[in-house]
C-alpha positions in Angstrom: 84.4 120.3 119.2 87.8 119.4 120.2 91.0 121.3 118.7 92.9 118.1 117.0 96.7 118.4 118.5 99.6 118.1 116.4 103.1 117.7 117.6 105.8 120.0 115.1 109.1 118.6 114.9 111.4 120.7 112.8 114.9 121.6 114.0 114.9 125.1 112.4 113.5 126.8 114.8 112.2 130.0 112.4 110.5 126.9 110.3 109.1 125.8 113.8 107.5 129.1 114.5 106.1 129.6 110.9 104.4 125.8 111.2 103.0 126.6 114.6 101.3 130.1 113.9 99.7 128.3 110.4 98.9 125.2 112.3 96.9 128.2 115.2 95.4 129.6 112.4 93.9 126.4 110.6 92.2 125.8 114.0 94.9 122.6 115.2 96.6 123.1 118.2 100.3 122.4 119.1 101.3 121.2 122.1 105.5 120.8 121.8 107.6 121.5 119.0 110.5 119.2 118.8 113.6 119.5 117.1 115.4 116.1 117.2 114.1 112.9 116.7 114.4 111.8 120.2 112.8 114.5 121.7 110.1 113.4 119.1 109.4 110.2 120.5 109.5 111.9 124.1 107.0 114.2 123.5 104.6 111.8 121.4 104.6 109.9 124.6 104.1 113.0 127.1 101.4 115.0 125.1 99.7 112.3 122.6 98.9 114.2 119.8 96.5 113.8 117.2 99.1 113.5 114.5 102.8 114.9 113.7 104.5 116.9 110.9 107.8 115.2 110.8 110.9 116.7 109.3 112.6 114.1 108.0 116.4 115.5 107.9 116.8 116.6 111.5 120.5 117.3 113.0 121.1 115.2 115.7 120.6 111.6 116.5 117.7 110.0 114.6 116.2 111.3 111.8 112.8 111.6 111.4 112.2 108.6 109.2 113.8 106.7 112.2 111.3 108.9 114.8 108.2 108.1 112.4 108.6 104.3 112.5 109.0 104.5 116.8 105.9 107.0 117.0 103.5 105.1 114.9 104.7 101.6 115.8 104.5 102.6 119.8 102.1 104.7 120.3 100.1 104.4 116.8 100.1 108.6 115.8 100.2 109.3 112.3 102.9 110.8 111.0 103.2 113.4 108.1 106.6 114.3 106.6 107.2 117.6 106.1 110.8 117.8 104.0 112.3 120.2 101.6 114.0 117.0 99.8 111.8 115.4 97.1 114.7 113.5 95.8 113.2 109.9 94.6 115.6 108.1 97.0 114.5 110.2 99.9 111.0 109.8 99.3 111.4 105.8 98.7 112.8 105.3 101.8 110.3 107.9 103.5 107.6 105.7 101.7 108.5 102.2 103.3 106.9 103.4 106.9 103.8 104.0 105.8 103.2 108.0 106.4 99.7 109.4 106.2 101.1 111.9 104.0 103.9 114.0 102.3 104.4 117.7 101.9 107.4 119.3 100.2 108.3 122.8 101.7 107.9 125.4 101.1 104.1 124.6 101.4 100.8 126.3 100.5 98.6 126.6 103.7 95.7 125.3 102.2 97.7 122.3 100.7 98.7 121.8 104.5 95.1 121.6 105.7 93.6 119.0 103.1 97.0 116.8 103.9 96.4 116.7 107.8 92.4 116.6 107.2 92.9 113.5 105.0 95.8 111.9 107.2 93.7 112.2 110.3 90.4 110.7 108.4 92.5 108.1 106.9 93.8 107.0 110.7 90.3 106.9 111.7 89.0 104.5 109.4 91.9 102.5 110.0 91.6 102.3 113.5 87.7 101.7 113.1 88.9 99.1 110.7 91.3 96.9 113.3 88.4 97.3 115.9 85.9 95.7 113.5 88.4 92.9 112.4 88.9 92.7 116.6 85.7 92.3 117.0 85.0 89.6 114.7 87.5 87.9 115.3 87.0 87.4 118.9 83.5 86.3 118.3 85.0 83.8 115.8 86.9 82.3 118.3 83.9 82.3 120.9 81.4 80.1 119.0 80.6 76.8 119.3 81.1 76.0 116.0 84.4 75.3 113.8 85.1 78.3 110.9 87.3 78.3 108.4 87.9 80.8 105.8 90.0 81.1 103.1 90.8 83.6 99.9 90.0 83.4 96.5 92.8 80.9 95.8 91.0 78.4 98.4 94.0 78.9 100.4 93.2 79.0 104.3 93.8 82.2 106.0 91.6 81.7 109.1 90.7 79.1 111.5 89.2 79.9 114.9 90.3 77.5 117.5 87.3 74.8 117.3 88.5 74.1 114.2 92.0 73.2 115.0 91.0 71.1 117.0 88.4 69.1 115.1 91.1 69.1 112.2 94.1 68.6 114.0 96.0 71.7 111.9 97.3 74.9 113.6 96.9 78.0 112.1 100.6 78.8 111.6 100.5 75.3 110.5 97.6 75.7 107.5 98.1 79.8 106.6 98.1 79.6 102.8 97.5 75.6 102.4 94.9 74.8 99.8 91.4 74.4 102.1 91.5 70.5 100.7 94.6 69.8 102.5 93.3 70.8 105.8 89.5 70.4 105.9 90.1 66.6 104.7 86.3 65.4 104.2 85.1 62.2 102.6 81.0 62.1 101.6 78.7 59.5 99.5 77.7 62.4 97.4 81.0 63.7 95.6 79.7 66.5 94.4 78.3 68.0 97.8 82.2 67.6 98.6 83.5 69.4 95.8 81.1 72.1 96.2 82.2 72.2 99.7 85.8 72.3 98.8 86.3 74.2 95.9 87.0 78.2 95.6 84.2 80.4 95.8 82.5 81.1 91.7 79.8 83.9 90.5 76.6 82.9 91.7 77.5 80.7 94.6 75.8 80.8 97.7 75.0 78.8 100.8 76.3 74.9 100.6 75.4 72.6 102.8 76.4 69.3 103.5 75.0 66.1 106.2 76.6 63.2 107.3 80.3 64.4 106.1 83.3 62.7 107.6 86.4 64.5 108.6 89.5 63.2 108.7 92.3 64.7 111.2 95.4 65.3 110.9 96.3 62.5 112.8 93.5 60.6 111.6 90.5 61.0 113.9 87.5 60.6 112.0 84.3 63.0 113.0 81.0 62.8 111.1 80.2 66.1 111.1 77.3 68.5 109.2 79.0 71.7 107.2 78.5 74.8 105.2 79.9 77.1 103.2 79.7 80.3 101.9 81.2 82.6 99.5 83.1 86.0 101.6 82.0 89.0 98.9 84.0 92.3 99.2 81.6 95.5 99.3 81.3 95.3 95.2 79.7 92.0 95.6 83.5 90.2 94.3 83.7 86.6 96.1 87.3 87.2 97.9 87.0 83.6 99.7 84.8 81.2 101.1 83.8 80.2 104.6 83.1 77.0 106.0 81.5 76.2 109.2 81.1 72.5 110.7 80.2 70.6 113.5 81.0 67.7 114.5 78.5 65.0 116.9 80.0 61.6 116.0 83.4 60.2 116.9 84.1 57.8 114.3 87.1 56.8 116.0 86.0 55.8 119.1 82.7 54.8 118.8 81.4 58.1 120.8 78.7 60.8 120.6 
């Protein structure tokens, strides 16, 4: 198995050297130490570690809050801060960039272990996570079909582009808008449409709809067939609903 790496930036260079040999003998292994923030970002870039225990008061130049927020936004590293400060305005501002973790010095090395362990499992998932939502969401956009999807509000927070063109709305345009105001539908049987419309409820499931009418934004009517569906999270709580249409009569024009 691969030895994770793990970039040390601490401008006390004693401190350095402790960190290093505790960081050999938990298994990691270090490839640079740095002791200013710049140099941070250098080697971040040159050596692509694994993760990095930040100081956050270095001497020179940027501190390591400042070196945190280039690393992860650049190169996407997590960062742990190592910091003999605990002070609550330190570790506010320490908080706003999102570390993996937080270790006050002087530091146990079995506290340092768990902290790294659960920082570097935590970056997994999360990087697991954004290639799953990548995933989707390019197939989204792929289909044939129009999808919308919205929270539990009924406020839109996804439309692939199909659907922005059937409905005339850009996505910029309909973010947070209630579903109604965007997916503008007219149907003989009103309460097909409110059941359409209307936020996800316990014990919902698959709606589905013929001979529908929507309206564009600039007035285009399409009959279309649609669906929805309530989005549950992974405790079975409805967190939004999904709709998916199609459209295979131009109203408007007279055209299949």
């Amino acid at each position: 198995m691969t030895k994770k790496k793990i970039l040390v930036v601490e401008d006390e260079s004693i401190i350095a050297e402790d960190i290093r040999a505790c960081l050999h003998n938990l298994g990691y292994v270090v490839p640079a130490i740095a002791s200013t923030g710049d140099m941070a970002v250098k080697k971040a870039e040159e050596t692509n570690p694994d993760l990095v225990m930040m100081d956050i008061i270095l001497k020179d130049g940027m501190d390591g809050i400042e070196a945190a927020e280039q690393i992860y936004s650049r190169f996407n590293i997590p960062v742990v801060y190592l910091s003999a400060y605990s002070d609550e305005k330190t570790f506010k501002r320490a908080k706003i960039t999102e570390p993996f973790g937080y270790i006050v010095k002087p530091f146990k090395e079995r506290e340092l272990y768990i902290t790294i362990e659960i920082a570097l499992f935590k970056h997994r998932m999360e990087k697991k996570l954004k290639e799953s939502r990548e995933w989707f969401s390019v197939t989204l956009k792929s289909i044939s079909d129009a999808v919308i999807a919205t929270d539990s509000k009924g406020c839109v927070v996804f439309m692939n582009p199909v659907s922005q063109s059937m409905t005339g709305w850009k996505i910029d345009e309909a973010k947070g808008k209630p579903l109604r105001d965007v997916f503008n539908i007219i149907s003989e049987k009103q309460s097909i449409q409110d059941s359409l419309m209307r936020p996800a409820r316990e014990g919902d499931g698959l709606i589905e709809a013929d001979q529908t009418v929507l309206i564009a934004k600039d007035g285009r009517r399409t009959l279309i067939n649609a669906s929805s569906d309530p989005i549950r999270d992974d405790r079975g709580n409805i967190i939004g609903i999904v709709v998916v249409f199609r459209g295979f009569y131009d109203i408007s024009s007279n055209k299949i």
